[in-house]
N, C-alpha and C positions, 0 to 999 in steps of 0.2 A: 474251135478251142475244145480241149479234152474236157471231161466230166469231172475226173481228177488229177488235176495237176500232181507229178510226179514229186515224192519227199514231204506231202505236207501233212503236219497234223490239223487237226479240229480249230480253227479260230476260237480265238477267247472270245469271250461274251463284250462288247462293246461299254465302255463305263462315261461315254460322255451323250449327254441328250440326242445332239446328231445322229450316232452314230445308232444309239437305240432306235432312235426311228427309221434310219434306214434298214437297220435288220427286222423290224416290223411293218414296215412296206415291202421288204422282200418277201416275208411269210404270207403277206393278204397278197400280194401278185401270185407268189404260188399256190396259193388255195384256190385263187381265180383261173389259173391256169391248167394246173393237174387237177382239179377237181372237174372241170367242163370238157376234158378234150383225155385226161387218161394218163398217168404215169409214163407210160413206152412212147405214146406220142408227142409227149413235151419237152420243152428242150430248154437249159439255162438260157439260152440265149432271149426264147420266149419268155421265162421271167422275167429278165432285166428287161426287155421290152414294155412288159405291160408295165414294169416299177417304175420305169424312166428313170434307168440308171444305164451305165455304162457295164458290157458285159465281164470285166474284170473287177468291177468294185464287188462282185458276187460272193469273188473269194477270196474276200476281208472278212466275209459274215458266216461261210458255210465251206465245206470242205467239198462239195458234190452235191448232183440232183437229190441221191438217195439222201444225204443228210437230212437235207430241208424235208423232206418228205417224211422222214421217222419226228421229225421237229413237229411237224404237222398234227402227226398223231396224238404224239406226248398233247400236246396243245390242247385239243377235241376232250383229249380226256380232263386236262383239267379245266380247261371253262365248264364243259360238261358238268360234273361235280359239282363244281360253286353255283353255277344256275339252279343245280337241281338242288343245294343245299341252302339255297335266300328261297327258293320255292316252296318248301316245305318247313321253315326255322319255327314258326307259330302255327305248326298244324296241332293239333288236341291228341291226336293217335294217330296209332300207325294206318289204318285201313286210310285216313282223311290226306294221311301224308305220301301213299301210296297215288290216293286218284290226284290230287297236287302233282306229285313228283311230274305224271305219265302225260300230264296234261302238258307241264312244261315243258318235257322232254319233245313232244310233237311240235311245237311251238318252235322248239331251237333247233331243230330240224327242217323245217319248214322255211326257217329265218336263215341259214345256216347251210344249204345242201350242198355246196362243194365241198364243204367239211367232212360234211357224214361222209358223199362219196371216196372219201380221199382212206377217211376207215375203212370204209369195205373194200377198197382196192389194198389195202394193206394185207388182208388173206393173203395176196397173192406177191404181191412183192414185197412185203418187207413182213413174214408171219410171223417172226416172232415177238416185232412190235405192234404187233395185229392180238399175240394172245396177252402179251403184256396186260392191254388197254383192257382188255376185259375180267382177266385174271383181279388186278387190281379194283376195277371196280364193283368186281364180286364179293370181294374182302371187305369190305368197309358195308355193303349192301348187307349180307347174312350178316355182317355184327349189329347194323341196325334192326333186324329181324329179328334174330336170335335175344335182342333185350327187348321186344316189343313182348317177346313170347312170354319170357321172362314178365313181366310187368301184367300180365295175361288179356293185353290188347288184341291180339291173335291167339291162335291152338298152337299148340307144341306141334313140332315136325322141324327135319331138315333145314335148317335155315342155308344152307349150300345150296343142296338141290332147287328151292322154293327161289332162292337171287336169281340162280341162272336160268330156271321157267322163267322167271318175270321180266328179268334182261332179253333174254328169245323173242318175248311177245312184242314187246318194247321196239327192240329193233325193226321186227316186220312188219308192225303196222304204221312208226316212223316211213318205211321204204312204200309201205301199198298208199300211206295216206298224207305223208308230204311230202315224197320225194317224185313219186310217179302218176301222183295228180293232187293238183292242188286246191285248193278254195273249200275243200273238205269242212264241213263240221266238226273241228274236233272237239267237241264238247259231247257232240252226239257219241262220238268214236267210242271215248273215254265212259259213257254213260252205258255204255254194250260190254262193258270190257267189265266193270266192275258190277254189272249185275249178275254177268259171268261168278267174277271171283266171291262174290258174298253170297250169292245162293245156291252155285252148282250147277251141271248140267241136267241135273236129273231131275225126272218132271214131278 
């Protein structure tokens, strides 16, 4: 069976309980899927296998692999988000709500890595829902910087520039410390990172 059936648009979003749950066991079958074995190597067929559905009920829910796969994204970024915003809701400041956030973020990562992988394979195939994810979460990141500064929890600077250093670091120590070995300390991790950021590298 084609990837895209010919003539069709986007399926509407499902409005009866069944059917929400089926398009949410299709999403957790393809995260389990493209997220362990890789975009180019997966195949609908292999989703509906692991969902234990039938390989046509697929496109009731999704128009194609790529759909479900930018579906995906979108997804990462808003769990993402709300984990990292119940994470930090009653931090005191921004420094406190910073070591919180990065804490959680390794956690949901760790918890999560077909997810994350399913981001970082978006560079490549689907990049403009790859700079979407980050774009976005840079915007809401620098507005919470830029009033932390404001309020004089931090120093003035860039709150732009300062997101996407922190998002960078974020990211690669997600990939060196829960995604490509696990059982890490991340308490330890996070405790290196912010002695880093509050006193500098300089001796």
């Amino acid at each position: 069976m084609a990837d895209v059936p010919p003539n069709r648009r986007s399926p509407p979003h499902p409005r009866t309980r069944r059917g929400k749950d089926t398009r949410a066991g299709l999403l957790r079958a393809a995260e389990a899927v493209i997220g362990e074995i890789g975009y180019a190597a997966s195949s609908i067929a292999d989703i509906t296998r692991k969902a234990g559905i039938a390989q046509g009920t697929f496109y009731i829910y999704f128009q194609s692999k790529d759909e479900v796969f930018r579906e995906l994204v979108v997804e990462m970024g808003r769990l993402t988000r709300g984990f990292l915003t119940e994470a930090v809701a009653d931090a005191p400041d921004r420094l406190t709500a910073e070591r919180r956030g990065l804490r959680a973020f390794l956690a949901f990562v760790a918890e999560r890595p077909t997810l994350y992988n399913i981001v970082t394979e978006a560079r490549f195939v689907a990049p403009d829902a790859y700079r979407d994810y980050y774009t976005v979460f840079a915007r809401g990141y620098a507005q919470n910087l830029s009033a932390a500064a404001k309020e004089g929890e931090i120093r003035s600077g860039s709150a732009e520039v300062r997101a996407w250093a922190l998002m960078g670091m974020a990211i690669t120590l997600g990939e060196r410390f829960a995604i490509w070995e696990t059982g890490i300390d991340l308490d330890m991790v996070v405790d290196e990172v912010f002695d880093m950021l509050e006193r500098g590298l300089r001796p």
